[in-house]
C-alpha positions in Angstrom: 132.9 113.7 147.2 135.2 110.7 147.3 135.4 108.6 144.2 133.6 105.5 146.0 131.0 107.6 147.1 131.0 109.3 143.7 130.4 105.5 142.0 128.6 104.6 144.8 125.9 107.4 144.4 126.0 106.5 140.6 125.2 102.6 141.2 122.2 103.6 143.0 120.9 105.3 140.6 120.7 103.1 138.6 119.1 99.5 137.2 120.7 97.3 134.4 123.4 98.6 132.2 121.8 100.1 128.9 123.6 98.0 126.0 123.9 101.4 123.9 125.5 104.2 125.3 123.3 107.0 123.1 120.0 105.0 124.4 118.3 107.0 127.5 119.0 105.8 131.0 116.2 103.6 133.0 114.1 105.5 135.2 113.7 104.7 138.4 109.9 103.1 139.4 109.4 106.2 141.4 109.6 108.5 139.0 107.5 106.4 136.8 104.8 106.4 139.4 105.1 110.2 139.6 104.8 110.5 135.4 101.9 107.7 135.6 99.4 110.6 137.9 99.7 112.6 135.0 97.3 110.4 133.2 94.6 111.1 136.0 91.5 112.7 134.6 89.9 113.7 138.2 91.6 116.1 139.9 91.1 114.3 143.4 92.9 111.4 141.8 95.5 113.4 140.2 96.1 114.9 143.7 96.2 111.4 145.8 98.0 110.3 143.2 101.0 112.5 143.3 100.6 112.9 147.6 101.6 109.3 147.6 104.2 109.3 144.6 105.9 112.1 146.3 105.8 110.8 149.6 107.3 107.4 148.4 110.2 109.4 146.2 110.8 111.8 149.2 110.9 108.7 151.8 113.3 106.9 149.3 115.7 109.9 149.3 116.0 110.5 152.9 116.8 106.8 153.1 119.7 107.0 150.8 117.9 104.6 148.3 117.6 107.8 145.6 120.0 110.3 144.7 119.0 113.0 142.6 122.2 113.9 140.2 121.9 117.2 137.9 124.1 117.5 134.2 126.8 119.4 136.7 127.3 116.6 139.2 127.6 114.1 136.4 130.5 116.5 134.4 132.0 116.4 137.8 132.1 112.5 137.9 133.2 112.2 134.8 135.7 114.4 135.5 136.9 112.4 138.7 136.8 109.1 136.5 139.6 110.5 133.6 142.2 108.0 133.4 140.0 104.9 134.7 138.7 102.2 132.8 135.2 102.6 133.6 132.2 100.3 132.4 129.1 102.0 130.4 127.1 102.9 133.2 123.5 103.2 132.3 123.2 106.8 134.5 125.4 107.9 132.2 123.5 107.1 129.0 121.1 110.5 129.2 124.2 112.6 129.7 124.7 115.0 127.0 128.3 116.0 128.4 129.1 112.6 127.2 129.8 114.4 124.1 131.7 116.9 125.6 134.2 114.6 127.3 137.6 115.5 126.8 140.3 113.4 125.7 142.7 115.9 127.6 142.9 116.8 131.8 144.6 119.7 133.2 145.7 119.4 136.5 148.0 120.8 139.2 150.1 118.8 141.5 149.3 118.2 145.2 152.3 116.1 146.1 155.1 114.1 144.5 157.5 112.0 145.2 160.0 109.3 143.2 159.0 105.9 143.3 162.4 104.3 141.6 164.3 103.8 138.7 163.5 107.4 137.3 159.5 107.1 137.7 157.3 109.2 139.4 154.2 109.3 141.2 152.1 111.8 141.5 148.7 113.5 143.6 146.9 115.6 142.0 144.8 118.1 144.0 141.3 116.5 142.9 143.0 113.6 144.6 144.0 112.0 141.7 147.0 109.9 141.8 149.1 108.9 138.7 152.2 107.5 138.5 154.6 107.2 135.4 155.1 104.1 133.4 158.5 105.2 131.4 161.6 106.4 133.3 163.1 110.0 132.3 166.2 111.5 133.7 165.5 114.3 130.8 162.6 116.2 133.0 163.1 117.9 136.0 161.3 116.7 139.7 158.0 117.4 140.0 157.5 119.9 142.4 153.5 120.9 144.3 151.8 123.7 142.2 153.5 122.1 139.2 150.6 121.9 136.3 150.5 118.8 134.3 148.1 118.0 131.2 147.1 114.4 130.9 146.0 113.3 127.5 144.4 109.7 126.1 147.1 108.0 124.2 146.9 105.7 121.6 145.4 101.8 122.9 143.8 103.1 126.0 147.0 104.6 127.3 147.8 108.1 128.7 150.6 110.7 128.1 151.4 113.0 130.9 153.4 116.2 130.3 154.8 118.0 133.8 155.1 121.9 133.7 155.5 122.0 129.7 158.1 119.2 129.3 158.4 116.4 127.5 154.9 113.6 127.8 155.6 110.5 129.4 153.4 107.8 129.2 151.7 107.3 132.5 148.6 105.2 134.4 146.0 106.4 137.0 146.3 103.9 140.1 144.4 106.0 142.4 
């Protein structure tokens, strides 16, 4: 998935953004209808109840108005956001991989190529691209294949090291 359709999917998901990261997301009003027929005491009730909550959740999602997203698609996004400045988003605020995020990304190149005075730029194969911010002329070229560990840096800035050399400081534009 693309990262607009990634953030895209996300934003639907979701209502207003949750002021505290740790507090649990919104639910949507369609799951809240289907958690409401549990509090049916006749069974025919119960039953209607659900046929139509169902229906209306079911109808949403074929639409494109839902999207379902599992702890494994959300690891995934965050994965495909490293290196951007993202806003608390409130999908993200029952996520318990939030804890797991790393602070570190290993990658492998795709493509590279020099984009003057001894900076680089760089696609990874997630489709990340990331471009240096300092010029070396102590590291070799990046070459496809090459594996590269991104890690946060101090002030919200990142430090990329290409196939074990020395870390340059470096941005995600892409």
């Amino acid at each position: 998935m693309s990262l607009k359709a990634t953030v895209a999917a996300c934003l639907i998901l979701t209502g207003a953004a949750s002021a505290d990261a740790k507090e649990k997301a919104a639910q949507s009003p369609l799951v809240d209808a289907l958690t409401r027929c549990r509090g049916q005491s006749d069974d025919a009730a119960r039953l209607r109840c659900y046929d139509a909550a169902a229906g209306a959740l079911t109808a949403a999602a074929v639409r494109g108005d839902v999207v379902v997203v599992d702890q494994q698609d959300l690891k995934k996004a965050r994965r495909s956001l490293f290196g951007f400045s993202v806003p608390k988003l409130p999908f993200f605020g029952g996520d318990r991989s939030a804890d797991e995020q790393s602070d570190e990304l290993t990658a492998s190149i795709k493509s590279a190529r020099a984009i003057g005075n001894g900076k680089w730029q760089m696609r990874l194969e997630d489709g990340a691209l990331w471009e240096t911010t300092e010029a070396s002329s102590v590291i070799s070229d990046p070459k496809p294949g090459n594996a590269v560990v991104i890690k946060r840096g101090a002030l919200g800035g990142y430090m990329i090291r290409i196939a074990g050399q020395r870390a340059l400081r470096a941005k995600r534009v892409g």
